[in-house]
N, C-alpha and C positions, 0 to 999 in steps of 0.2 A: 597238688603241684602238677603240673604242666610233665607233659614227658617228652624228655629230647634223649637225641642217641649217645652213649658212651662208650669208649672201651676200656675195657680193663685190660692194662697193656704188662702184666704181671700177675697169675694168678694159680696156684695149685690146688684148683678142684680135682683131680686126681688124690691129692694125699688121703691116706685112709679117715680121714676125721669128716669125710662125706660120704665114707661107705651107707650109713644108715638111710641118708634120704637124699643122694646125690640130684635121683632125677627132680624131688621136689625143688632142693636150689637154684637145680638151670629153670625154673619155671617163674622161680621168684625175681631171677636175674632179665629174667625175658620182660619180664612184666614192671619192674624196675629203667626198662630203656639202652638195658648193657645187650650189645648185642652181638657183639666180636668181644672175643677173651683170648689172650698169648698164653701159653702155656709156657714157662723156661723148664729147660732140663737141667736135670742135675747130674745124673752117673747110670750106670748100667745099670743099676740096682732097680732105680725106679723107674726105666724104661719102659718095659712093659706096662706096667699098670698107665702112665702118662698117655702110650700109643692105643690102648684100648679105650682110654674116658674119651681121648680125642677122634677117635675114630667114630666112636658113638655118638658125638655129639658136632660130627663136620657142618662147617656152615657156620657155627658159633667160634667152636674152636680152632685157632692155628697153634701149630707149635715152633718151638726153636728147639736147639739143640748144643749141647755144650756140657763140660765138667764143669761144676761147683768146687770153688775155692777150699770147703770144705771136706770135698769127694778128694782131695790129691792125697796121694797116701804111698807105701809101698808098690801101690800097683798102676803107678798112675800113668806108667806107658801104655798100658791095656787098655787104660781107660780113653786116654789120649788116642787110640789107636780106634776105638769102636767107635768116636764122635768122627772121625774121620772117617771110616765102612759109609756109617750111616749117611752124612752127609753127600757122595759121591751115591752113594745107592737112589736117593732121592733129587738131588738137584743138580748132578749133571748129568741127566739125562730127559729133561722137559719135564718131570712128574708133574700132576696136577697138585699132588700130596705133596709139595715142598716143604721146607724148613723154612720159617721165614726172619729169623735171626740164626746168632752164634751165641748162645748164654743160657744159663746164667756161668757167666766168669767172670774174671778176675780176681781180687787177693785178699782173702780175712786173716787180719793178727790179732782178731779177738780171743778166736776158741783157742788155739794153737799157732804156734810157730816153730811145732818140730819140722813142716815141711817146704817152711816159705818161701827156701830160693827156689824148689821143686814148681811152688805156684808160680812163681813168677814167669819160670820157663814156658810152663801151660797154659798161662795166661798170654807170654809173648806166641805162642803156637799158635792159640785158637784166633788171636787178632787177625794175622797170616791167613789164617783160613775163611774169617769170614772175607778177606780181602779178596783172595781166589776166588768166591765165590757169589761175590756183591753183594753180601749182607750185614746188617748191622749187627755192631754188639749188643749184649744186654750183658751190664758190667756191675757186679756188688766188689762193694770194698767197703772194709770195718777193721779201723782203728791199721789202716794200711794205705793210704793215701800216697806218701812220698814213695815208696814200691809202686806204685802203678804209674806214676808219673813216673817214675828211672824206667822201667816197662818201655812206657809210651814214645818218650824221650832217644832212648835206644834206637826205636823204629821211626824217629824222624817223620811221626805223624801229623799231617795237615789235612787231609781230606778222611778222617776217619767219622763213621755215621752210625749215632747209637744211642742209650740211653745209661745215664747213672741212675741207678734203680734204687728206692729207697732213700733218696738223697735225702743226707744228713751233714755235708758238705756249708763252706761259709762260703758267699757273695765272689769272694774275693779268687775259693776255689771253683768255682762255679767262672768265673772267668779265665781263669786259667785251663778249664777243660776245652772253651769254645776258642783255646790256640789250635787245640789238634783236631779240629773240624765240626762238623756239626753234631754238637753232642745235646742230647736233650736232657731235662733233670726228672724222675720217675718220683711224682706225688702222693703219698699214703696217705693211712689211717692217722699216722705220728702229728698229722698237721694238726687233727681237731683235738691233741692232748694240752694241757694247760704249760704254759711257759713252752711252749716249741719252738726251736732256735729256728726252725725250716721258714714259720710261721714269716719271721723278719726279711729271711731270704728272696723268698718268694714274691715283696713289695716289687725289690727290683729287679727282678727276670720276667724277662715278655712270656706273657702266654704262650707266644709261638716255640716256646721251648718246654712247656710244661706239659709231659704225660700224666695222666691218672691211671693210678693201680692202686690195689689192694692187699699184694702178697699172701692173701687167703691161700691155707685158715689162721694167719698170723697178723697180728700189728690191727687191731679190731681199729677202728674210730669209734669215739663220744657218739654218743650217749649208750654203745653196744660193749665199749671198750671190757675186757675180762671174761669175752665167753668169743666162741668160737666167728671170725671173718669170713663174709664172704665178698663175692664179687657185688651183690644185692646193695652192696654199701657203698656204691661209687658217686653216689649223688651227691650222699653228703660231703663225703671229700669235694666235691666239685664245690658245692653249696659255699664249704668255709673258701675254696680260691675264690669266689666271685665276689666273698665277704671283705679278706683283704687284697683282691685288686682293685677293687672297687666298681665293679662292672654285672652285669648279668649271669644269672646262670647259664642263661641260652647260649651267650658268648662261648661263657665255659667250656659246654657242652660240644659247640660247633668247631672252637679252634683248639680244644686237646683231640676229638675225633680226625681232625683233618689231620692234624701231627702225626697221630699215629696210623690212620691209613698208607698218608708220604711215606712215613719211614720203613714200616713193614711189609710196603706195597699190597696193603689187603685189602 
């Protein structure tokens, strides 16, 4: 197979499930065609380890920065507070080191909904923030969709610039996100599962909106599905959109890369 360039515009090579042979992965990833990888942040927690894979691997790696839906908790001023340090530490002041989203945020009522209206607040925050500081979101939501629209809605957004990550979203929500500006839809492993709703989606959204990601080490694609994700994997996700758009890989390959340059400015 031909090799064109990709990015993985979602991926946590940081998580401990690459402690073992992390540097062999970026090796495999290089060698694969992936050559820029987003990193999203989650919480303080995983800060560190996130700012060290990424340090180690500049040039490949950018990062964003943000609380996960699932990070809001009792402490989640704190938390709310350190994505806010951090980002003033790094990007208003020229760093080379910037941030180059706000995410991963927005709202999950899968795990929980002890703390929902909590997320919603923190979600309405970090949108704010990425506003203040011209960058886009990178937004999960699970089984909380109408919450992020009341969210978005609230804030009378029309120029907002970002990605639904993991999108598992219908056609119909998918047009309802591109009212509040330019939103892209974040394409996984999920597409090359059997019966994929995303699969049908995906007929009618232009390329020009479709990111590829991986969420590694989670959400594997066919034929690897049930053992450990990596970014390594982003072909074939590209392979099956060029399958049902009906177009080239190279396509593929040239206008999800260009998307997510645009968007992350990388």
């Amino acid at each position: 197979m031909e090799k064109y360039r990709f990015i993985d515009t979602h991926t946590h090579l940081y998580d401990e499930a690459f402690d073992g042979d992390r540097e062999e992965a970026f090796a495999r990833i290089a060698e694969a065609g992936v050559t820029d990888c987003i990193f999203p942040g989650i919480d303080m927690e995983s800060f560190a380890r996130q700012s060290r894979v990424a340090e180690q691997y500049a040039g490949i790696v950018h990062e964003a920065i943000g609380l996960h839906p699932t990070s809001v908790g009792e402490n989640w001023k704190d938390e709310l507070d350190f994505v806010k340090s951090k980002l003033k530490e790094r990007n208003a002041n020229g760093s080379s080191n910037r941030y180059v989203a706000v995410g991963e945020i927005g709202i999950d009522g899968y795990w929980s909904k002890e703390f929902i209206q909590e997320q919603k607040l923190v979600f309405k925050e970090q949108i704010l923030l990425a506003r203040e500081y011209g960058l886009p979101v990178i937004v999960h939501v699970r089984d909380a969709i109408e919450q992020v629209f009341e969210v978005m809605d609230e804030l009378a957004l029309k120029d907002l610039e970002g990605v639904f990550h993991a999108y598992s979203g219908s056609y119909e929500t998918y047009c309802r996100l591109k009212g509040y500006g330019d939103i892209k839809i974040g394409i996984g492993g999920v597409l090359t599962y059997k019966n994929a709703g995303v699969a049908k989606v995906i007929e009618s959204v232009p390329l020009e909106d479709i990111l590829l990601e991986t969420d590694a080490p989670w959400l594997t694609p066919v034929p690897y599905r049930g053992k450990r994700n990596e970014s390594t994997y982003i072909p074939i996700i590209a392979q099956k959109v060029a399958e049902i758009k009906g177009c080239s890989l190279e396509q593929v390959a040239n206008v999800t890369t260009s998307n997510a340059k645009l968007l992350f400015g990388i």
